[in-house]
N, C-alpha and C positions, 0 to 999 in steps of 0.2 A: 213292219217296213214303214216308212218316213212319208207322211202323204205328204209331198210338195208339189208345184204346180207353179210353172213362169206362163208367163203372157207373151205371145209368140215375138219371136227376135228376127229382124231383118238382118240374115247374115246373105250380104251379096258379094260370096265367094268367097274363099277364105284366107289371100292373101291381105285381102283392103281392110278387113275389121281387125286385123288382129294387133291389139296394143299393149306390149307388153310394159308394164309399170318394174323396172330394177331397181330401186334405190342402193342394192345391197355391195358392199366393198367388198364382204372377205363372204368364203363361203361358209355356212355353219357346218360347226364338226357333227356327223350321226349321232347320236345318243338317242337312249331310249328314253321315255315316260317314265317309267319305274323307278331310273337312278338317279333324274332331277328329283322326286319324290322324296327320296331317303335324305335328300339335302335338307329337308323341313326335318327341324327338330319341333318334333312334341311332347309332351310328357304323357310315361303310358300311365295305365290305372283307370277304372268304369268311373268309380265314382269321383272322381271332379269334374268328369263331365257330365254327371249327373245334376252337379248343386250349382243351382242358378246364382246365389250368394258369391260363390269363391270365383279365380279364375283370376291369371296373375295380369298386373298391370300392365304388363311386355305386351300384351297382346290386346287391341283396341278392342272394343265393345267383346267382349270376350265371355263374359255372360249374360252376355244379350242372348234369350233363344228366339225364333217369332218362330217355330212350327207348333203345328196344333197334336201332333204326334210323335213318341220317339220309339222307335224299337230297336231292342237292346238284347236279344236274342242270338246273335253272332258275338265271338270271342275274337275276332280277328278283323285286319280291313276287310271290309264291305265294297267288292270289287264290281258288282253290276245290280240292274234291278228293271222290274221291265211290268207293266201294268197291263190285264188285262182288255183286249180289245172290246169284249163286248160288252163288258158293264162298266170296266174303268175300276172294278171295287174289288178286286183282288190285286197284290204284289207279289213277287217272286224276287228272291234276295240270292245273290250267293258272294261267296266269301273266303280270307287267307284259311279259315278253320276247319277248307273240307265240310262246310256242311251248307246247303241250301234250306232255303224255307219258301212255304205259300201260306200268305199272311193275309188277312182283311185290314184294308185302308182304313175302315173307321173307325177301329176298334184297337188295332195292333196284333189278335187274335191270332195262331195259329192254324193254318189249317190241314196243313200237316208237311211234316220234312221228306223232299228228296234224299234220303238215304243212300250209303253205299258210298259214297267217292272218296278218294283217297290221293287228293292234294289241291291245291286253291281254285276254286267254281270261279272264273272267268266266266262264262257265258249263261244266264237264263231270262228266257221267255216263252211267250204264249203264240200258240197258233192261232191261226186269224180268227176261227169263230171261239176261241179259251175252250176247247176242249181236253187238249193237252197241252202238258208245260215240259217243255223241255230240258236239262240241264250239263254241261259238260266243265271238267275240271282239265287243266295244265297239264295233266299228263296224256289226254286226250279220249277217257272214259266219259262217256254219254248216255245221256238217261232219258227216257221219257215217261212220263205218270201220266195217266188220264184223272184229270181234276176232278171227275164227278165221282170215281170209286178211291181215289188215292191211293192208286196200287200203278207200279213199276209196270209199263208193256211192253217195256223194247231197252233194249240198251247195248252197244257196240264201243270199240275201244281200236282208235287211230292209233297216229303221231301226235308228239305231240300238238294240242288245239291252241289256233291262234284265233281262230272264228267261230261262230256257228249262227244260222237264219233259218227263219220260219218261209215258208212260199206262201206268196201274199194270199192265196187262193185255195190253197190245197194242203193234206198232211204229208205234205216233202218236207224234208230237214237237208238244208246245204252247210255242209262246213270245211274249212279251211286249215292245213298245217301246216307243220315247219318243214317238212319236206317235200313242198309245193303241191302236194294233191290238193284236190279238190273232193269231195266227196257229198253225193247226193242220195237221199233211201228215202223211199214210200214206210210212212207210217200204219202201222205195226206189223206191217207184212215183213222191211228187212231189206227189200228190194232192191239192189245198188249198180249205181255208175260210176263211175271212177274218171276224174279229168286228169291225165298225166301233168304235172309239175314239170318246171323245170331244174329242180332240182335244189331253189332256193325257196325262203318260204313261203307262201302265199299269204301277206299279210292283213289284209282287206277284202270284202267283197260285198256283191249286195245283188239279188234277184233284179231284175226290171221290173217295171208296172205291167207288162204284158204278160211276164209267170214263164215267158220260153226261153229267156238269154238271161246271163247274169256276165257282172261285172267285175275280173278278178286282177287287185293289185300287188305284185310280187316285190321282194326285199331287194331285187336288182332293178329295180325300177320301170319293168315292163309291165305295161298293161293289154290288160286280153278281154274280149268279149267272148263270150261260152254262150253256143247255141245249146242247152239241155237235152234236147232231143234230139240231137246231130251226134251231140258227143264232139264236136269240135267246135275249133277257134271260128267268128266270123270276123273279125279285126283283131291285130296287134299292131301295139304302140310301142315304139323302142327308139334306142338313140336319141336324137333331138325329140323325137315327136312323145320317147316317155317321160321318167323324172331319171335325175339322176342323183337317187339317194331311194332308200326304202317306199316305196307306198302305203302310206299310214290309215287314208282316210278315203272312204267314196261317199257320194250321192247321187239321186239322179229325180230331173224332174217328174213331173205328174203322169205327163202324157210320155214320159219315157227315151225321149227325145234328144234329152240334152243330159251328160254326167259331167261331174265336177269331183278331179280328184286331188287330194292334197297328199305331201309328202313332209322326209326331213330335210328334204333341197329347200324348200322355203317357197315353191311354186305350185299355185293350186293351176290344172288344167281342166279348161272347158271342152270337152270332146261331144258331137254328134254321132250319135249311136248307129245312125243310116250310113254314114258313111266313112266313121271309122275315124274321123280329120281331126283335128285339135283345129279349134276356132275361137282360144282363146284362151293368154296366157296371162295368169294373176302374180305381182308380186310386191312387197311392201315393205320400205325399212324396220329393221327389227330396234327394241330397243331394251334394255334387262332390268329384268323383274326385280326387285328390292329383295322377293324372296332369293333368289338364286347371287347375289353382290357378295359372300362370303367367302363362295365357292371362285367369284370372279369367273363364272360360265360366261363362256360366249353359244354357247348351246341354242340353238333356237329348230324348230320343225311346226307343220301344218301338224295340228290335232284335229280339228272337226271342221265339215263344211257343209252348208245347205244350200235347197234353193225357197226363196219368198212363193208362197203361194198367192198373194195378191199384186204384186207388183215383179218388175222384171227386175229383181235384186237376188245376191247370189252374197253368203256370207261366209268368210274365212276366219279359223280361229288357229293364235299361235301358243305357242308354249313360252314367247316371253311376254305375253300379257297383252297382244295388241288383235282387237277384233276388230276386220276388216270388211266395211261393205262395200259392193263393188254394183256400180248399175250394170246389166247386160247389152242394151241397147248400146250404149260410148266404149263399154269395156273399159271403165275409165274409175278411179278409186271415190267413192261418195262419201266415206265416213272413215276416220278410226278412232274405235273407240274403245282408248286404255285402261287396263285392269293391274291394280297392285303386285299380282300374281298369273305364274301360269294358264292359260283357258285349258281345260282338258273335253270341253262338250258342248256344242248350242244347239239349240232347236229353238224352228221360227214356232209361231203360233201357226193352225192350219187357216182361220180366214181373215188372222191381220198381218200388218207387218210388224208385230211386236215380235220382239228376238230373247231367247232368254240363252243366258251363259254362266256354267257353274265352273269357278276356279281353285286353284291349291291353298286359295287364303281361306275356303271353307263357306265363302256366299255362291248364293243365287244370284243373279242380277237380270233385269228386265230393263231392253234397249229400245227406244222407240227407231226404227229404220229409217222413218223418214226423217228426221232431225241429229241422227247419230245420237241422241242426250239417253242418260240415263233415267228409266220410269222409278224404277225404285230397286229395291235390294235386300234382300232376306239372309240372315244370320243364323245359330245355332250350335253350329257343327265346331268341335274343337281341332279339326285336322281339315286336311286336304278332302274337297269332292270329286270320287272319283267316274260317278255317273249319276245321270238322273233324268226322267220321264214326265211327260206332261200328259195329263187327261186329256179328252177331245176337247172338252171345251176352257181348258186352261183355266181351271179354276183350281187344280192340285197341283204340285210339283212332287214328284217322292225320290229323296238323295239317296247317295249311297259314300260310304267316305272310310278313312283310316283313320276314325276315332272309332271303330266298330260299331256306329251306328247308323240305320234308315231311320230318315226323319221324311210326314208328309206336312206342307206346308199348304195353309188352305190362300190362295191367291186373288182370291173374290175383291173387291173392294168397291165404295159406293159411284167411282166415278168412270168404272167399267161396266 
């Protein structure tokens, strides 16, 4: 789970703060992630993405690599990847091939494959203390290995998976389907709750920092708070107060207090957890990514949103390339700051305001918050980044992309 952390916000009451930013004329049509995706043409084949020499001119700095690791272990896109919490020095891959891996960062090393699934591993990570690693595939088969014997201890089969979380705290596993359940089990006992759906799918969610409520956003654009241990709702968001279009995206500050969720309506909302209220409504002109001008998409939706853990800044990413910060205190737009291509993922740093955001052109990129400028920018990948993970202390990035490769990039540099 996402340490983020704001600095408390004077909200006094919640008709007077709220400033909603529209620029937008026409509404964006739904579409998903995946079918802007298939709009990037790439050329398949491992090896030219292997040889730093080649790499056709159409494509700028194109064999430029700067990671200091490639692993090349997967046959398919490389759909997720997620680094252990307590040492940072293991990876866990999963991918279109059906097949997962748990790999050493240093080395690329295997250290041994989740086994058994049988269609594309969307979701894998580590429970809070890397005991076990979790794994679930698209059709909704889940797995869990304990990393120190590398052997299978649990494994259950949903709908199909749209989600799946580790409890910041504990070996519970929460995951999310298409046929709006919600599903909760104590690790390796099996143990289960079941949160009725409403029957659309539940696309998003995320535990709190306190480990009792979690946050679940559904494809009709209702949002719901799930008390865990009640077994029910303690807020819903609907109509005006939800989105209206899929909920794509959650977060939620440190202290738990405040969620930020994003959609394909193009509005990220700030809701108060206490009391249920949307106390702030984000929204920013879109504008179309070079990549997508073929297709002439007007396509646009929220991909990813955080909150600043040092400063009261809260950050929006879109799928036509425009990363938006927003201060908390004015609820008022501070920065955007444009990318060639779709954003599909940001995470801030945990004790600066550096922001980092991996897009469908295949870079990394590092935003300073308070300047909106760009720090720098990381290269490599011959396809689209479809996720990627930061060490605690930000000095690794590890990608995950549709060139079927994880790359770790070492991020150190003398003037950090």
């Amino acid at each position: 789970m996402e340490n983020s952390e704001v600095n408390s916000v004077d909200l006094h009451g919640d008709e007077e703060i709220i400033e909603v930013i529209d620029l937008n004329e026409t509404e964006p049509t739904p579409d998903d992630l995946a079918e802007d995706i298939e709009d990037v043409d790439f050329t398949e084949g491992d090896e030219g993405w292997e040889t730093e020499d080649e790499g056709g001119e159409e494509m700028e700095e194109a064999d430029k690599d700067d990671s200091d690791l490639t692993f090349s272990k997967h046959t398919g896109s490389v759909f997720c990847v997620n680094l252990d919490p307590s040492t940072n020095s293991l990876a866990v891959t999963g991918g279109e091939d059906d097949r997962s891996f748990v790999w050493r960062v240093s080395d690329g090393e295997v250290l041994f494959e989740c086994t058994g699934h049988k269609d594309s591993v969307t979701s894998a990570s580590f429970s809070h203390d890397s005991a076990l690693v979790a794994t679930g595939d698209m059709s909704g088969l889940i797995k869990v290995w304990k990393v120190e014997t590398k052997e299978e201890v649990w494994s259950f089969e949903v709908g199909d998976l749209e989600w799946m979380e580790w409890h910041p705290c504990a070996h519970v596993l929460l995951a999310g389907t298409a046929d709006g359940n919600v599903w909760m089990w104590k690790i390796p006992s099996g143990e289960c709750k079941t949160f009725q759906g409403p029957g659309c799918q539940a696309t998003t969610g995320k535990i709190l920092p306190d480990g009792k409520r979690a946050v679940v956003g559904y494809e009709d654009g209702i949002i719901r708070l799930w008390d865990l241990k009640q077994g029910n709702t303690s807020h819903v968001l609907k109509g005006p107060d939800g989105h209206q279009g899929p909920v794509t995206c959650v977060a939620c500050s440190k202290d738990g207090g405040l969620i930020l969720t994003g959609s394909i309506d193009c509005r990220a909302k700030l809701i108060s957890t206490a009391t249920g209220k949307v106390v702030g409504v984000f929204s920013t002109e879109g504008r179309k990514p070079k990549v997508l001008m073929e297709e002439e998409s007007e396509t646009n939706s929220i991909e990813s949103v955080g909150f600043c853990n040092v400063l009261p800044l809260v950050a929006v990413a879109y799928l036509d390339g425009t990363l938006a910060i927003y201060d908390l205190s004015t609820q008022s737009l501070r920065h955007k700051c444009p990318h060639e291509a779709g954003i599909v993922h940001l995470q801030w740093e945990d004790s600066s305001p550096l922001l980092y955001t991996c897009s469908l052109d295949g870079a990394v990129r590092i935003w300073d918050a308070r300047s909106g400028q760009m720090v720098t920018q990381y290269r490599g990948h011959m396809a689209e980044i479809l996720d990627f993970t930061l060490n605690r202390e930000a000095s690794v990035a590890v990608t995950a992309s549709g060139d079927h490769k994880a790359k770790v990039f070492c991020l150190q540099r003398p003037d950090r």
